[in-house]
KEMI-152703 format. One record per residue (C-alpha): residue in one letter; x, y, z. Coordinates in nm, 3 decimals. Layout:
+-----+---------+---------+---------+
: res :    east :   north :      up :
+-----+---------+---------+---------+
:   A :       X :       Y :       Z :
...
+-----+---------+---------+---------+
***
This chain:
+-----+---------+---------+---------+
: res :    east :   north :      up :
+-----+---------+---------+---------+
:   X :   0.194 :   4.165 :  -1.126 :
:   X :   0.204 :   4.077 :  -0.771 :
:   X :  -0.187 :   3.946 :  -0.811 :
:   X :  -0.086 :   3.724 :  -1.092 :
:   X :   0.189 :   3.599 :  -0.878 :
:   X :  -0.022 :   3.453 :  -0.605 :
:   X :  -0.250 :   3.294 :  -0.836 :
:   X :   0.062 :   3.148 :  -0.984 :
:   X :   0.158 :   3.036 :  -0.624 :
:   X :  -0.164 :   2.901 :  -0.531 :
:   X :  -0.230 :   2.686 :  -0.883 :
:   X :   0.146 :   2.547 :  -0.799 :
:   X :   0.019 :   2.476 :  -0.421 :
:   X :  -0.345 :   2.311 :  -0.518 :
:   X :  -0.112 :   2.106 :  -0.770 :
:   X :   0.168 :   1.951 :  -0.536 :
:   X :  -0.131 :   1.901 :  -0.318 :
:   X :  -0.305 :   1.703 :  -0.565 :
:   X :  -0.003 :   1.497 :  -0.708 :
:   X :   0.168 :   1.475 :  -0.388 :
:   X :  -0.230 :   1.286 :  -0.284 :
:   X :  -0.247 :   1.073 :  -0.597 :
:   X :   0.113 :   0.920 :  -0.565 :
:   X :   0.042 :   0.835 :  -0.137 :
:   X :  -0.275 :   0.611 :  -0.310 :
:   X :  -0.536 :   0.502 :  -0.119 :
:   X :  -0.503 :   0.389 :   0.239 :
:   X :  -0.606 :   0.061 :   0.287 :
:   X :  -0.653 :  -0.043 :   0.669 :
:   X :  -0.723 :  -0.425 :   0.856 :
:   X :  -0.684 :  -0.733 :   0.996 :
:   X :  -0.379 :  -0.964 :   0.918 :
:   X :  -0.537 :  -1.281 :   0.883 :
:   X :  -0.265 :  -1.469 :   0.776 :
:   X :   0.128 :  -1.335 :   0.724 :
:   X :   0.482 :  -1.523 :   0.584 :
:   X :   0.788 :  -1.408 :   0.446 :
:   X :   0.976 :  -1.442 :   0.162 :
:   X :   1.257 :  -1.336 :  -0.053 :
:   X :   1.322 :  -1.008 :   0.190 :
:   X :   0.917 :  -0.914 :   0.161 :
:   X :   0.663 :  -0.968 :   0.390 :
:   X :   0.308 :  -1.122 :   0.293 :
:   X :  -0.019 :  -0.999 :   0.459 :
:   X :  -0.351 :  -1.175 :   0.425 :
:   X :  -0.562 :  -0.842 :   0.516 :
:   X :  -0.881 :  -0.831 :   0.565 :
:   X :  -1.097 :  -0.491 :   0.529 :
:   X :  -1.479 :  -0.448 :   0.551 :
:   X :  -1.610 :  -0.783 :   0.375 :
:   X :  -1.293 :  -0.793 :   0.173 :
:   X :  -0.978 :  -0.999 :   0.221 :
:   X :  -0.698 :  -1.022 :  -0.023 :
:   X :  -0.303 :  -1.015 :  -0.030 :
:   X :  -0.020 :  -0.737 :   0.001 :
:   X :   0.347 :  -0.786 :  -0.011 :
:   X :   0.562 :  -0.530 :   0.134 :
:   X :   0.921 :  -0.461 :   0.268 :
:   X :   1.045 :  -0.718 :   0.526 :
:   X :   0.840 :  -0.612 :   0.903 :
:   X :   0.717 :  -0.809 :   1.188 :
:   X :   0.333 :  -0.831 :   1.194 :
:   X :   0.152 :  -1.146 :   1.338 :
:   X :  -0.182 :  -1.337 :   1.287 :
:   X :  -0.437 :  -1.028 :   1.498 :
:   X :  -0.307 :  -0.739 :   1.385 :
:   X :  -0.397 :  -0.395 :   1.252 :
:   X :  -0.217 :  -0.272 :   0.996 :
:   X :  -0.228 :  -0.030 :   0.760 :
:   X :  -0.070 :  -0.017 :   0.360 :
:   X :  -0.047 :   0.234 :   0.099 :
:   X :  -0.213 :   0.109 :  -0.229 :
:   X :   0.039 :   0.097 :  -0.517 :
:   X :   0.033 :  -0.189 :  -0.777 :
:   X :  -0.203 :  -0.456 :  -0.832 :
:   X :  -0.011 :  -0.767 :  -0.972 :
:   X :  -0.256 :  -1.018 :  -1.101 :
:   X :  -0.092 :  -1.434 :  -1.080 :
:   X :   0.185 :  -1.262 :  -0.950 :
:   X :   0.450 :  -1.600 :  -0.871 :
:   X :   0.728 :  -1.585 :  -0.583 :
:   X :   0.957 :  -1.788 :  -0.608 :
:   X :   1.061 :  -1.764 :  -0.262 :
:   X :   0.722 :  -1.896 :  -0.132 :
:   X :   0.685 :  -2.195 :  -0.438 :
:   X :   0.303 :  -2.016 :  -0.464 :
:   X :   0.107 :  -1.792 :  -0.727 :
:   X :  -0.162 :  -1.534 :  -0.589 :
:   X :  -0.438 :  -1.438 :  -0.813 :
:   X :  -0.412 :  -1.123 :  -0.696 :
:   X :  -0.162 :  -0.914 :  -0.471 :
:   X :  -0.126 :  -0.537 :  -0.379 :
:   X :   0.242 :  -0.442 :  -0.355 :
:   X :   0.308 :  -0.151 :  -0.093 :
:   X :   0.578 :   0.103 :   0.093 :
:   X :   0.543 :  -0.058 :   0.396 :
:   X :   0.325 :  -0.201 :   0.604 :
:   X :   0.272 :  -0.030 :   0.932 :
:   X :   0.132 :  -0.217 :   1.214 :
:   X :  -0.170 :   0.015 :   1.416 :
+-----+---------+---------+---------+
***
């Protein structure tokens, strides 16, 4: 009994583990290249390796230079704001964005 308990306790550990991993989603980190807000979010031209695309996240102060890092968590493809008067082909909405 008490065996089968602990490999009950360590299946349920392995598994919050996992899910708690799979709903951070990857960790994106780089360079703002460009930033504006908008309708209470904040847009970040990032860019990361040979990649730069944009992410929209709760209102923060982040300027042209800086590091910062985002937690993937939806792609929205020609994704409108309103706010802004602009489509992107492509955005990442996050959590936050922390500056590094």
């Amino acid at each position: 009994m008490k065996a089968k308990l602990i490999k009950l306790a360590a299946v349920a550990t392995l598994a919050l583990g996992v899910s708690s991993a799979w709903a951070q989603g990857l960790i994106h980190k780089g360079e703002v290249v460009a930033t504006m807000d908008g309708g209470g979010y904040t847009y970040v031209q990032l860019k990361e390796s040979d990649k730069t695309y944009w992410v929209a996240g709760p209102q923060v102060k982040v300027a042209k230079g800086d590091t910062v890092e985002v937690s993937e968590q939806m792609w929205m493809p020609n994704f409108k704001s309103s706010s802004l008067n602009r489509t992107f082909d492509k955005i990442m909405f996050v959590g936050s964005i922390n500056k590094k």
